[in-house]
CHARMM-style PDB file with segment names, atoms N, HN, CA, C and O in Angstrom:
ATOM      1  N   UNK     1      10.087 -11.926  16.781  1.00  0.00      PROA
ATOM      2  CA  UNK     1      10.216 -13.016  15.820  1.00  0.00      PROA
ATOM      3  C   UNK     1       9.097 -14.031  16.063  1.00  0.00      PROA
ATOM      4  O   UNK     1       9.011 -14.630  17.135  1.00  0.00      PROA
ATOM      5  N   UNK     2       8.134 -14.238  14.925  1.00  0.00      PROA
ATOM      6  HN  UNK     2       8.204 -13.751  14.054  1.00  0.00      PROA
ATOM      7  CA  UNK     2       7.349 -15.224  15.138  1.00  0.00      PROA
ATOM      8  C   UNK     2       7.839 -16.702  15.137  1.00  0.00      PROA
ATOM      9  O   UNK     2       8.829 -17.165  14.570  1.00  0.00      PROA
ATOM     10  N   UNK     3       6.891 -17.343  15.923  1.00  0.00      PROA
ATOM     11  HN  UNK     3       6.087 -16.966  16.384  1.00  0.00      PROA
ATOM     12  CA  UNK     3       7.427 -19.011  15.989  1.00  0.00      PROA
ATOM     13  C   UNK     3       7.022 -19.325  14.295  1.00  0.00      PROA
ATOM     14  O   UNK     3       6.415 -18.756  13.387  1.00  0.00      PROA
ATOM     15  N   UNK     4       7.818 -20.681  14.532  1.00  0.00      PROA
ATOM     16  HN  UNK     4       8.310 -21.144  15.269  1.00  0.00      PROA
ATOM     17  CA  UNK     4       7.800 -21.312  13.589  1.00  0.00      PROA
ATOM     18  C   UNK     4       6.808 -22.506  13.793  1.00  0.00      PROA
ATOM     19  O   UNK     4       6.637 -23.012  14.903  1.00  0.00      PROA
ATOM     20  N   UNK     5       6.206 -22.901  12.736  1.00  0.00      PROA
ATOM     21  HN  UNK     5       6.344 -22.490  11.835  1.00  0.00      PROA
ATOM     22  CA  UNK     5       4.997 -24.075  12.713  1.00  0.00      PROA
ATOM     23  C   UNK     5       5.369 -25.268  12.458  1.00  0.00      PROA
ATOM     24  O   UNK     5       5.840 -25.344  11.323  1.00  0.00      PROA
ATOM     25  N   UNK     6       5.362 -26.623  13.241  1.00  0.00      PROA
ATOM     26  HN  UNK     6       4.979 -26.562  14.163  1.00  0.00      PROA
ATOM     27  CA  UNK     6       5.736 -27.413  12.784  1.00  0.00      PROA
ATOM     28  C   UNK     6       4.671 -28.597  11.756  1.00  0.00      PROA
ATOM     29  O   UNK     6       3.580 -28.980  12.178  1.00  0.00      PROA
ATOM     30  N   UNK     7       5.172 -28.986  10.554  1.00  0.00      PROA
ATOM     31  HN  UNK     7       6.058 -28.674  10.211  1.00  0.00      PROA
ATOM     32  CA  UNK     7       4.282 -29.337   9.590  1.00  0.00      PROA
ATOM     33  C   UNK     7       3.824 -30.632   9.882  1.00  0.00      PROA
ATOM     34  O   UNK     7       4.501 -31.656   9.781  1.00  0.00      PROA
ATOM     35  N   UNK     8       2.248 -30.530  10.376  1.00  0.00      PROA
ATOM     36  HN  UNK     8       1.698 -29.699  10.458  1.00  0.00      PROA
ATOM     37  CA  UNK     8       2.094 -31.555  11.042  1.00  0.00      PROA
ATOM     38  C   UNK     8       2.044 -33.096  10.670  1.00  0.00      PROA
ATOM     39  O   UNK     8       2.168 -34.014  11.481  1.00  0.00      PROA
ATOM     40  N   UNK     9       1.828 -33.229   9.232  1.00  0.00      PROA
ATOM     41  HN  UNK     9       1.727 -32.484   8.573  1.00  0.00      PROA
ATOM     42  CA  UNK     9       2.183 -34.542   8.465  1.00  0.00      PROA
ATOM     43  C   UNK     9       3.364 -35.025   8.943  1.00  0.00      PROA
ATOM     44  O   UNK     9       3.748 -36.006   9.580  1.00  0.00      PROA
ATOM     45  N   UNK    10       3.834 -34.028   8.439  1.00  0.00      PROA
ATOM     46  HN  UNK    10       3.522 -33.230   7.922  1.00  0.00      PROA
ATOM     47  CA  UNK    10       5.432 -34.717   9.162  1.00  0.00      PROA
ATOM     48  C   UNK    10       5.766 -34.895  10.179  1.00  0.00      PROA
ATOM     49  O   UNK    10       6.574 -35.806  10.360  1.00  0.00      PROA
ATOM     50  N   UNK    11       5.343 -34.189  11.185  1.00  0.00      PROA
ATOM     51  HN  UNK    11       4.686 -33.449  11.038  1.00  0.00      PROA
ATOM     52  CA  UNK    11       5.194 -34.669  12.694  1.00  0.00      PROA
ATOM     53  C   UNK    11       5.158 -36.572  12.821  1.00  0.00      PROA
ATOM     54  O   UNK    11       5.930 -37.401  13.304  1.00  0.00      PROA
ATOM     55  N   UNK    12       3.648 -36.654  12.006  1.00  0.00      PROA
ATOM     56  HN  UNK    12       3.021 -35.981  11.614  1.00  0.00      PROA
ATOM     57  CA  UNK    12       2.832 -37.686  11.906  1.00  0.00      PROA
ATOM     58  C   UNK    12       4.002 -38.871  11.614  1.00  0.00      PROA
ATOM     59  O   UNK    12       4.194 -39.793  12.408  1.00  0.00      PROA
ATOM     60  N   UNK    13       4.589 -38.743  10.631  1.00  0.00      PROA
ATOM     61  HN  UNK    13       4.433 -37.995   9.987  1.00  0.00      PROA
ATOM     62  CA  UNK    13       5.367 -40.023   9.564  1.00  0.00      PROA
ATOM     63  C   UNK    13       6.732 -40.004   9.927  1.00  0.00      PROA
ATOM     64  O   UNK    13       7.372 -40.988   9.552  1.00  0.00      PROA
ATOM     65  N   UNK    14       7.539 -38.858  10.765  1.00  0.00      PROA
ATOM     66  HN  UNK    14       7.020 -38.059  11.069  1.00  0.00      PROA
ATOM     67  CA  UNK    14       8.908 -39.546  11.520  1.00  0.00      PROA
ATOM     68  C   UNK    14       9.101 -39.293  12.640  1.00  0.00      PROA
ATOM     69  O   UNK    14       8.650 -38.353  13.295  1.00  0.00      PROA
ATOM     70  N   UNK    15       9.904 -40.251  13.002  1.00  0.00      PROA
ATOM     71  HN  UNK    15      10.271 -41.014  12.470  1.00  0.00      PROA
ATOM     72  CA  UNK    15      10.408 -40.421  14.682  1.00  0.00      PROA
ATOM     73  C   UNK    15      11.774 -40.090  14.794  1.00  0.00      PROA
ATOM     74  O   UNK    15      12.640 -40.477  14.010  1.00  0.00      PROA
ATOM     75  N   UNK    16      11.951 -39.401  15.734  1.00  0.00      PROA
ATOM     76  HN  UNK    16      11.248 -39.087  16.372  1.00  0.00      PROA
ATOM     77  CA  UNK    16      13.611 -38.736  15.816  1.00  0.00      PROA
ATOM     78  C   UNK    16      14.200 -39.705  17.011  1.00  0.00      PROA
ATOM     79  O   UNK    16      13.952 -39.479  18.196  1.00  0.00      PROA
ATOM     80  N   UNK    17      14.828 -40.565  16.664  1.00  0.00      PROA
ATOM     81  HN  UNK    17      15.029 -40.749  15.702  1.00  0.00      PROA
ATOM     82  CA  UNK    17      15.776 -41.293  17.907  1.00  0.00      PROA
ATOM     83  C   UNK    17      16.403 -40.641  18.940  1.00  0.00      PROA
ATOM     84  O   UNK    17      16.682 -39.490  18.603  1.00  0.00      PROA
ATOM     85  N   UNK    18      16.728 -40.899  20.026  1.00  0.00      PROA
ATOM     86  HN  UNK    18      16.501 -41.834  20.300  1.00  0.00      PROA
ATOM     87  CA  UNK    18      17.625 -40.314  20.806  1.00  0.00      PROA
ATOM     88  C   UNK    18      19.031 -39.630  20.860  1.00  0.00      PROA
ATOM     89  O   UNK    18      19.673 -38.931  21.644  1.00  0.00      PROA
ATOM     90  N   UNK    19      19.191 -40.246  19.511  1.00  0.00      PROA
ATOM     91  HN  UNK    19      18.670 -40.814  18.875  1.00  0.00      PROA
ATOM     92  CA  UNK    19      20.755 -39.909  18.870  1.00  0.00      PROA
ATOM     93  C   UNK    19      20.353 -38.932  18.039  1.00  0.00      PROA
ATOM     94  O   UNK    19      21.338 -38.248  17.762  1.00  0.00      PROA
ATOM     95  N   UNK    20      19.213 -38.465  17.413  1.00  0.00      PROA
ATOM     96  HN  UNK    20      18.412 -39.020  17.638  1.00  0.00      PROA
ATOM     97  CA  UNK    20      18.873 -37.423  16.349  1.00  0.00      PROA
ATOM     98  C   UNK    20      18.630 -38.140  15.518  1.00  0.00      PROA
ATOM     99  O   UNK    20      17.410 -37.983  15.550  1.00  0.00      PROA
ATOM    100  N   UNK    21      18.740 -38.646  14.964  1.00  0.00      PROA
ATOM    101  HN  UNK    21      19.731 -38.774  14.938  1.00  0.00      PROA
ATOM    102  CA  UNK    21      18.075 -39.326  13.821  1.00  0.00      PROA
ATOM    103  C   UNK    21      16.647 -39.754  13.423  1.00  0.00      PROA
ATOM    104  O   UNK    21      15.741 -40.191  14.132  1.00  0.00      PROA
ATOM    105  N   UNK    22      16.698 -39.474  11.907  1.00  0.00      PROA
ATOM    106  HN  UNK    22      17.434 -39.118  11.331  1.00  0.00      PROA
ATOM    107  CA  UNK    22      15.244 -39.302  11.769  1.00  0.00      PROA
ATOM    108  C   UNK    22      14.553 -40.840  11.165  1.00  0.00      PROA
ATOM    109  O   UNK    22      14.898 -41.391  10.120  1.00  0.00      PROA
ATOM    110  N   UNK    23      13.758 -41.213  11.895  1.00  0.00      PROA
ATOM    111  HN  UNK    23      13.478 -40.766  12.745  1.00  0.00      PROA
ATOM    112  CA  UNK    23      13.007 -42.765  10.875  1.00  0.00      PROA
ATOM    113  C   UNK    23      12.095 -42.984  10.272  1.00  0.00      PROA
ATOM    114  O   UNK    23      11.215 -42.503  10.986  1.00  0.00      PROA
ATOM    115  N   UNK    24      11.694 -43.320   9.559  1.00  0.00      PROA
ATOM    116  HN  UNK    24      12.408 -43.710   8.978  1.00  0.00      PROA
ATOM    117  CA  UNK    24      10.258 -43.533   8.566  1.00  0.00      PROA
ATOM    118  C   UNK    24       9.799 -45.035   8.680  1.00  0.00      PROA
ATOM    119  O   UNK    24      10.242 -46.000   9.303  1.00  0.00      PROA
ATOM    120  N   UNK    25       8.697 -44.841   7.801  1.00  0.00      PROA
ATOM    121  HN  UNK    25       8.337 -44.057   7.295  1.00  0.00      PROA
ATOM    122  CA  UNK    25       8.293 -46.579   8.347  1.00  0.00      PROA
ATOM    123  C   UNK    25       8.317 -46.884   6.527  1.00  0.00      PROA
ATOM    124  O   UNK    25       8.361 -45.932   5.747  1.00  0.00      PROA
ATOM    125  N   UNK    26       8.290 -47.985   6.159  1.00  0.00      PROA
ATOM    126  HN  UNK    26       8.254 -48.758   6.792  1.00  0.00      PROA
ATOM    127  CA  UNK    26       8.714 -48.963   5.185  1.00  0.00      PROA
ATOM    128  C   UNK    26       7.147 -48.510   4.471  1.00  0.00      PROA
ATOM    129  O   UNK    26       6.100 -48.390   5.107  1.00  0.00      PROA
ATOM    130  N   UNK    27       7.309 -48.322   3.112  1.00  0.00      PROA
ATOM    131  HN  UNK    27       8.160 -48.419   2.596  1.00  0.00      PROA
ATOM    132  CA  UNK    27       6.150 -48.477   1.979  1.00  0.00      PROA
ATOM    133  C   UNK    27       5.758 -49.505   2.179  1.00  0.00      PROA
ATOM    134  O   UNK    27       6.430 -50.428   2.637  1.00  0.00      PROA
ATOM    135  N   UNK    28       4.312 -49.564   1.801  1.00  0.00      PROA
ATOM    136  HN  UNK    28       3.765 -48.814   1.429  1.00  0.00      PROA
ATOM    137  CA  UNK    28       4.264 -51.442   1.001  1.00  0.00      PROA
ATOM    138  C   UNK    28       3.762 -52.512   2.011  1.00  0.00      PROA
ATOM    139  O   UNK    28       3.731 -53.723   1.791  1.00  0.00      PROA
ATOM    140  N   UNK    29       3.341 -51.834   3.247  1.00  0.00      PROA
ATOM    141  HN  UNK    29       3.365 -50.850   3.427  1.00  0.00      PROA
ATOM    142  CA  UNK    29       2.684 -52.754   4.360  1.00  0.00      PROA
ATOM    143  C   UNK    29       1.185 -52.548   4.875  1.00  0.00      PROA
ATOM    144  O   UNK    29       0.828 -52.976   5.973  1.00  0.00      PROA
ATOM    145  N   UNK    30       0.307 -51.843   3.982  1.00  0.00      PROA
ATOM    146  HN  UNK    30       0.597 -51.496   3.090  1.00  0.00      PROA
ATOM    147  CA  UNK    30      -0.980 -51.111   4.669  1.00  0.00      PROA
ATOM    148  C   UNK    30      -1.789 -52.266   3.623  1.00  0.00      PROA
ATOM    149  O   UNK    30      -2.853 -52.477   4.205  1.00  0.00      PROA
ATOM    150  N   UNK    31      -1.764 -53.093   2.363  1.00  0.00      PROA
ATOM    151  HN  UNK    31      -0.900 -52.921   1.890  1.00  0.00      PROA
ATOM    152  CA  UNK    31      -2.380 -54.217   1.820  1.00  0.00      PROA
ATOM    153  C   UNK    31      -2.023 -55.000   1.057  1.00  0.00      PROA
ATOM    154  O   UNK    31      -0.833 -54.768   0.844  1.00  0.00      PROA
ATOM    155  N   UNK    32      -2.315 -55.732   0.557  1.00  0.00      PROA
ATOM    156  HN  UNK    32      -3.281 -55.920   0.730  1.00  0.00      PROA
ATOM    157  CA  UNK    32      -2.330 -56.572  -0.926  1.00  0.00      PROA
ATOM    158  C   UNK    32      -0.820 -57.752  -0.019  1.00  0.00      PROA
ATOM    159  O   UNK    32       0.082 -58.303  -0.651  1.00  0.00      PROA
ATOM    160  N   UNK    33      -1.000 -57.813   1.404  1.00  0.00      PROA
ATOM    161  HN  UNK    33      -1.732 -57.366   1.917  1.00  0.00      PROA
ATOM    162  CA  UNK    33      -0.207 -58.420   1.870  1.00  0.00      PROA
ATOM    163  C   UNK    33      -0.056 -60.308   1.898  1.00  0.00      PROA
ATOM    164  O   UNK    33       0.741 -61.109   2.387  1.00  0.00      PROA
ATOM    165  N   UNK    34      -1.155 -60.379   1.180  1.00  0.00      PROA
ATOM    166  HN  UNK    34      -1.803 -59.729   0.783  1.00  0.00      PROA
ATOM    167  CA  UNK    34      -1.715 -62.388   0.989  1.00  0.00      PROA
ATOM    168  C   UNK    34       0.038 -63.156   0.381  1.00  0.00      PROA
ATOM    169  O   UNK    34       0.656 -64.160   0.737  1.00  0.00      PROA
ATOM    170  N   UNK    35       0.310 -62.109  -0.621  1.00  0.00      PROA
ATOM    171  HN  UNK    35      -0.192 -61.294  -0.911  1.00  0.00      PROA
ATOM    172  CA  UNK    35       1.038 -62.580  -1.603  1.00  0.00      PROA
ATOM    173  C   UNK    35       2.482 -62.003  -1.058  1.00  0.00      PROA
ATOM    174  O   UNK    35       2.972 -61.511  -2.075  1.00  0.00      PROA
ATOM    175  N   UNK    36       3.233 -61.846  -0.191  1.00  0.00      PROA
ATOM    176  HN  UNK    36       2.834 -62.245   0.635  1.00  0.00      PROA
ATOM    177  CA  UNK    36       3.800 -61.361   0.256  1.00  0.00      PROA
ATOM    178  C   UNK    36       4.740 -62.400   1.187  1.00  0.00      PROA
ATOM    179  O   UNK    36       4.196 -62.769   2.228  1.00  0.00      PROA
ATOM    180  N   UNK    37       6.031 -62.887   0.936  1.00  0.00      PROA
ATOM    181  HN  UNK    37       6.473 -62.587   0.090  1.00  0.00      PROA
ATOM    182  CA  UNK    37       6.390 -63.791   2.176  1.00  0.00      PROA
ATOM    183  C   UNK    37       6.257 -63.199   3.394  1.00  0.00      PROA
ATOM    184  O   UNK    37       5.963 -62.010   3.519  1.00  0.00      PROA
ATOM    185  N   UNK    38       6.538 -64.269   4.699  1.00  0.00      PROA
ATOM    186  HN  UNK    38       6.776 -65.234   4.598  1.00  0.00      PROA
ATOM    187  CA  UNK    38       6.244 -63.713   5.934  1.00  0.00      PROA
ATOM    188  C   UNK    38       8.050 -62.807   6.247  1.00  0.00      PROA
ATOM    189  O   UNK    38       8.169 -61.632   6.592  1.00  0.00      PROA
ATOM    190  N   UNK    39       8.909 -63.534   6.058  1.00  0.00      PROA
ATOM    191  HN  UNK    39       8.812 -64.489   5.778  1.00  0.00      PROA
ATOM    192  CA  UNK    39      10.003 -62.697   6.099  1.00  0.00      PROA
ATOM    193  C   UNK    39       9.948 -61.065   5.407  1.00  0.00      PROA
ATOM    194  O   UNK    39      10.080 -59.977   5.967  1.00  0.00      PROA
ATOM    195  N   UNK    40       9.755 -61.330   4.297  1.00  0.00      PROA
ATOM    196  HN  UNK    40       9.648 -62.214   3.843  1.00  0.00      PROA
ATOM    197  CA  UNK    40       9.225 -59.689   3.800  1.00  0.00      PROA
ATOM    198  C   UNK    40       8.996 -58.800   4.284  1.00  0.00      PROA
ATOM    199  O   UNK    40       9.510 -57.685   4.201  1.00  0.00      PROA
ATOM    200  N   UNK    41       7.759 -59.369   5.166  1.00  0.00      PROA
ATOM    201  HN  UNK    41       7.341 -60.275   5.233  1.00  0.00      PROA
ATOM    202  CA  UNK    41       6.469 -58.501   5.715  1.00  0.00      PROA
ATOM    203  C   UNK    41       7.543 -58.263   6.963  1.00  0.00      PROA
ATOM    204  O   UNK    41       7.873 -57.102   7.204  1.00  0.00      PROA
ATOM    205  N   UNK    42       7.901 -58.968   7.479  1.00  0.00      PROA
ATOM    206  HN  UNK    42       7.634 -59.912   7.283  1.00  0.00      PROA
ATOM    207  CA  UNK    42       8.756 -58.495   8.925  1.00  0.00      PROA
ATOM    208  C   UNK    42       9.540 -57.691   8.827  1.00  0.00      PROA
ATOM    209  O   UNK    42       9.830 -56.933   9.753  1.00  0.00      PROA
ATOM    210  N   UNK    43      10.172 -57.657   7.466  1.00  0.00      PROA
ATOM    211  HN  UNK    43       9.937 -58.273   6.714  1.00  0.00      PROA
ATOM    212  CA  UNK    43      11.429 -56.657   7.469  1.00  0.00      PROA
ATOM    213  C   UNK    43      10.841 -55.124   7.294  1.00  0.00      PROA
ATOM    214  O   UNK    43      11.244 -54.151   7.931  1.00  0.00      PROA
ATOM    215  N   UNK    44       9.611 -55.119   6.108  1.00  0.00      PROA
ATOM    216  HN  UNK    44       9.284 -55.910   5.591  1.00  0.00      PROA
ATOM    217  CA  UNK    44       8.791 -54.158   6.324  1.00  0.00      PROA
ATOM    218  C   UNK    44       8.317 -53.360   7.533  1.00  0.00      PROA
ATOM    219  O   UNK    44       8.422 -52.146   7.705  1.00  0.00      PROA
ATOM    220  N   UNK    45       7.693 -54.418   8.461  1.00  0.00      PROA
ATOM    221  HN  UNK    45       7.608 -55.404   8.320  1.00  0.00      PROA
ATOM    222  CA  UNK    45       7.764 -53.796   9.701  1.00  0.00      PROA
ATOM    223  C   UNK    45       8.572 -52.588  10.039  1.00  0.00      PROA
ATOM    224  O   UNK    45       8.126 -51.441  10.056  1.00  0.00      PROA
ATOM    225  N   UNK    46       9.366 -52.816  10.213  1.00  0.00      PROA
ATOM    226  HN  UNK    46       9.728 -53.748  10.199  1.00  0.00      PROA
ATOM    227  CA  UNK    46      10.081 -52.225  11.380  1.00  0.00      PROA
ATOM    228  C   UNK    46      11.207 -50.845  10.487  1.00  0.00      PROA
ATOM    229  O   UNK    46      11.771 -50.904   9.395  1.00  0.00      PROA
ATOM    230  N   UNK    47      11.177 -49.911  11.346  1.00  0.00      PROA
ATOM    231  HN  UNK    47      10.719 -49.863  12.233  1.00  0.00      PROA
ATOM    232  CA  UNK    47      11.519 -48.590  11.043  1.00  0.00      PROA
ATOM    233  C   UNK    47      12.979 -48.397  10.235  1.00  0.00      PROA
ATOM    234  O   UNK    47      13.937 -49.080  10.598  1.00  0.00      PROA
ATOM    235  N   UNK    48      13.128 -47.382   9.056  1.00  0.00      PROA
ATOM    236  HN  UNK    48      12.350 -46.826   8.761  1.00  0.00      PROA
ATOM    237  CA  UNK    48      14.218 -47.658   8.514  1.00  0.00      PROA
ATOM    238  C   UNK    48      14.841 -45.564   8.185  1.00  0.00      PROA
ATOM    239  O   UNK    48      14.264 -44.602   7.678  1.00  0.00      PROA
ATOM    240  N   UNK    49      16.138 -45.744   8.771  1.00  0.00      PROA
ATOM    241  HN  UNK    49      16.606 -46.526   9.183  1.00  0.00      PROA
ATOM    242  CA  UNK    49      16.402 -44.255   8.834  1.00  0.00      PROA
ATOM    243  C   UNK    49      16.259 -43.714   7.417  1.00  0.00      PROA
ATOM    244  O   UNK    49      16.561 -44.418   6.453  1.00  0.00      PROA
ATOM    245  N   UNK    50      15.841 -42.578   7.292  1.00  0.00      PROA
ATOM    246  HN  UNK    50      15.596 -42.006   8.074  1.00  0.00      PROA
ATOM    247  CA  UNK    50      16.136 -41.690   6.412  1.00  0.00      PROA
ATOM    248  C   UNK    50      16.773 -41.603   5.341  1.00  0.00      PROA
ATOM    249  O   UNK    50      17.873 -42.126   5.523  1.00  0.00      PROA
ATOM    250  N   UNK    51      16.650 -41.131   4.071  1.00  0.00      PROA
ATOM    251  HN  UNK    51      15.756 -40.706   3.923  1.00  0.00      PROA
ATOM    252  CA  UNK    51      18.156 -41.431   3.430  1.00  0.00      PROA
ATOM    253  C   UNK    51      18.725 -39.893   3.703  1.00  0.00      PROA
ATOM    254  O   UNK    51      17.938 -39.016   4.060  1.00  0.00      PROA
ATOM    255  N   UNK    52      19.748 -39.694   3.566  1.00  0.00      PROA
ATOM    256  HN  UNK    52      20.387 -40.406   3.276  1.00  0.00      PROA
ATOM    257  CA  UNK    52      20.791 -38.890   3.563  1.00  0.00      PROA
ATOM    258  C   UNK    52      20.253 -37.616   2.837  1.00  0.00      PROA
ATOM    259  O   UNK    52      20.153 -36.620   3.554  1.00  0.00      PROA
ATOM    260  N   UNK    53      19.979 -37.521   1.850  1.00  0.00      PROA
ATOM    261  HN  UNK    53      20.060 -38.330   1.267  1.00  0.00      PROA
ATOM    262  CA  UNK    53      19.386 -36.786   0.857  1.00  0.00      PROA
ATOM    263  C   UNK    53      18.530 -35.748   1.069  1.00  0.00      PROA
ATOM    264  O   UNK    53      18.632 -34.601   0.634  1.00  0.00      PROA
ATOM    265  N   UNK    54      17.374 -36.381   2.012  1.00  0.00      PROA
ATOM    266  HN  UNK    54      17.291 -37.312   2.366  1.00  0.00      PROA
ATOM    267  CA  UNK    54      16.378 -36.080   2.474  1.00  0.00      PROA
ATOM    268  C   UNK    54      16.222 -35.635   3.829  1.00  0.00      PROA
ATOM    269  O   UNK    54      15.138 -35.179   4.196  1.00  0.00      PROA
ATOM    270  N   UNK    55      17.432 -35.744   4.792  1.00  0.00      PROA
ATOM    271  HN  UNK    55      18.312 -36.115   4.494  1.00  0.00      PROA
ATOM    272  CA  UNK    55      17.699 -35.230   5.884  1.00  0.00      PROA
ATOM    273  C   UNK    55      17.121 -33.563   6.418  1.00  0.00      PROA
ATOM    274  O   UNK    55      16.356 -33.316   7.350  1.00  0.00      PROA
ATOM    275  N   UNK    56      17.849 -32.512   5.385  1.00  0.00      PROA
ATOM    276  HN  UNK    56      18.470 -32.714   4.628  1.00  0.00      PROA
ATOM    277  CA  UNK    56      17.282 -31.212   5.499  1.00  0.00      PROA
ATOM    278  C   UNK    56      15.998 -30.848   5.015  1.00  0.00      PROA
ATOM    279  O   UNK    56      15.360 -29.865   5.394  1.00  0.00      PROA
ATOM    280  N   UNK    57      15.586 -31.810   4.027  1.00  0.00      PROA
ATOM    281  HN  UNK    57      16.104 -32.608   3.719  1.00  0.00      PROA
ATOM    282  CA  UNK    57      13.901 -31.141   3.807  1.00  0.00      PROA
ATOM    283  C   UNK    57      12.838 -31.767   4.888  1.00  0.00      PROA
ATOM    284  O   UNK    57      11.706 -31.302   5.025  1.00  0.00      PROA
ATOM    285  N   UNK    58      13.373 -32.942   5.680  1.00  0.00      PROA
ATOM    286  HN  UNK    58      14.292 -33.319   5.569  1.00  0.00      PROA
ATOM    287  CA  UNK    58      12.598 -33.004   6.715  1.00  0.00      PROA
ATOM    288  C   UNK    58      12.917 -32.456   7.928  1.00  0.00      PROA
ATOM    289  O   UNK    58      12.313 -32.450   9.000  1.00  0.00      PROA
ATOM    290  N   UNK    59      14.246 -31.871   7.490  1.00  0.00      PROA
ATOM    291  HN  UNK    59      14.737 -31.876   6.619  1.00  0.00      PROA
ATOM    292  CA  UNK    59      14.773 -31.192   9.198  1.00  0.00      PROA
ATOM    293  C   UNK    59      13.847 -29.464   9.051  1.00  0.00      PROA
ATOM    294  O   UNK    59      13.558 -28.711   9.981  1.00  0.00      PROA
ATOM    295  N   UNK    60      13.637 -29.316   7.902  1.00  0.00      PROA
ATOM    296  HN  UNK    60      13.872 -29.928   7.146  1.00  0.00      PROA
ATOM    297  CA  UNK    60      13.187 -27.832   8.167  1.00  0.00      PROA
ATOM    298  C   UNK    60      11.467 -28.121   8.753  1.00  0.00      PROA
ATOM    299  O   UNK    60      10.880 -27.418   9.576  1.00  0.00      PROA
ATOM    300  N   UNK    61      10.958 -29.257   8.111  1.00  0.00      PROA
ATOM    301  HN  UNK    61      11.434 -29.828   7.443  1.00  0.00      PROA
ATOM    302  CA  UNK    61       9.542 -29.353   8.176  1.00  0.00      PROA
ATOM    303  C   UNK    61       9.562 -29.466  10.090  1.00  0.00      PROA
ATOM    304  O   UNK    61       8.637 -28.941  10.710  1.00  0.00      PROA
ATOM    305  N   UNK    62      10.447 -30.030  10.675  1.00  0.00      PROA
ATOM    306  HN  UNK    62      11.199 -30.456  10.172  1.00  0.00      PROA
ATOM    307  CA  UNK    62      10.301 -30.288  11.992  1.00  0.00      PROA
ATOM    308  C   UNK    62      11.237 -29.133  12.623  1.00  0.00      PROA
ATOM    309  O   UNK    62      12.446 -29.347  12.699  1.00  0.00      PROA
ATOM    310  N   UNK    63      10.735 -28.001  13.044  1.00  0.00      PROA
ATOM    311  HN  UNK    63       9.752 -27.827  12.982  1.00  0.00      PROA
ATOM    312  CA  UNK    63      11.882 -26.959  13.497  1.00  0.00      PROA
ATOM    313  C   UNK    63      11.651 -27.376  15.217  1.00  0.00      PROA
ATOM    314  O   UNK    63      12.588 -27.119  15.973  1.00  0.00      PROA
ATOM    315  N   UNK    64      10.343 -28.039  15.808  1.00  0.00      PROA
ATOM    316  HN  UNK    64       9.582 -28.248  15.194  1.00  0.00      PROA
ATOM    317  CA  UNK    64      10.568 -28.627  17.106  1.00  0.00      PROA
ATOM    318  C   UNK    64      10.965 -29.856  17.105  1.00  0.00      PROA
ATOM    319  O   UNK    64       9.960 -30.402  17.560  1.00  0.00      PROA
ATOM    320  N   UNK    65      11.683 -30.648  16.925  1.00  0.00      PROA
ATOM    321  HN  UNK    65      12.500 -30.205  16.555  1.00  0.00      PROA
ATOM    322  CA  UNK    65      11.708 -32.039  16.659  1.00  0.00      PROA
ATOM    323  C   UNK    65      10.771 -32.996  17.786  1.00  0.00      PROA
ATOM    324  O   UNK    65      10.069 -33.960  17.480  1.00  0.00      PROA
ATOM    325  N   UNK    66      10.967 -32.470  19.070  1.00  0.00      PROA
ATOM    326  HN  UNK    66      11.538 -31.687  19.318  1.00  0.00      PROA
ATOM    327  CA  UNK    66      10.208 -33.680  19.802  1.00  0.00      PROA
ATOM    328  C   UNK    66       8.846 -33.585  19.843  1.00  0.00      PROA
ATOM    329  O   UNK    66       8.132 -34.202  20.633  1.00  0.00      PROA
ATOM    330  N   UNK    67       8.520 -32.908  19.098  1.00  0.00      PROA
ATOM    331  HN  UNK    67       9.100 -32.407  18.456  1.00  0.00      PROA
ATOM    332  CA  UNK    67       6.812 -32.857  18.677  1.00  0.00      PROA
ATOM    333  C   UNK    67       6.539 -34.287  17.430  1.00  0.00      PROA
ATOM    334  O   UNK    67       5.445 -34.775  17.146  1.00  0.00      PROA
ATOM    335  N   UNK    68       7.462 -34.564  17.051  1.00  0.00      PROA
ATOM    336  HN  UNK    68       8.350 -34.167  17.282  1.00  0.00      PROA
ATOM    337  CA  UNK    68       6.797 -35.831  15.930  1.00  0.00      PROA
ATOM    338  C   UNK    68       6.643 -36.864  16.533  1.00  0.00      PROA
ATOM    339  O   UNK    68       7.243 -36.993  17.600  1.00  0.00      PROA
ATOM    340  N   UNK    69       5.753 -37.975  16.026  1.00  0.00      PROA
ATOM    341  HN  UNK    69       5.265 -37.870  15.159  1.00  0.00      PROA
ATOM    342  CA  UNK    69       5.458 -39.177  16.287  1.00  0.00      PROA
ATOM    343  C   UNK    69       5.332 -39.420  17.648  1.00  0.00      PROA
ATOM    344  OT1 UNK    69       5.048 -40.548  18.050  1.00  0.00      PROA
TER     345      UNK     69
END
């Protein structure tokens, strides 16, 4: 049985918590940030799980999980 490849974009764009769970980082923070409150921008920051939905099409892309991020 050949290995399986893990897709390396996706590697790149989520982080699997210790509990399994998968996180992404927030759209909407790489420019056009002038116009933007500072609260905004903070909440942006910081990592926001997965939706539900989307759980198995990123669980297949990662068949090693601790290879991402």
């Amino acid at each position: 049985m050949p290995k399986m490849k893990t897709h390396k974009s996706a590697a790149k764009r989520y982080k699997i918590t210790a509990t399994g769970k998968i996180t992404r980082r927030h759209a909407g923070i790489g420019h056009l940030l002038q116009h933007k409150s500072e609260s905004r921008k903070r909440k942006l920051f910081n990592d926001i799980e997965i939706a539900k939905g989307n759980v198995d099409l990123v669980s297949k892309e990662l068949p090693y999980k601790k290879y991402s991020r």
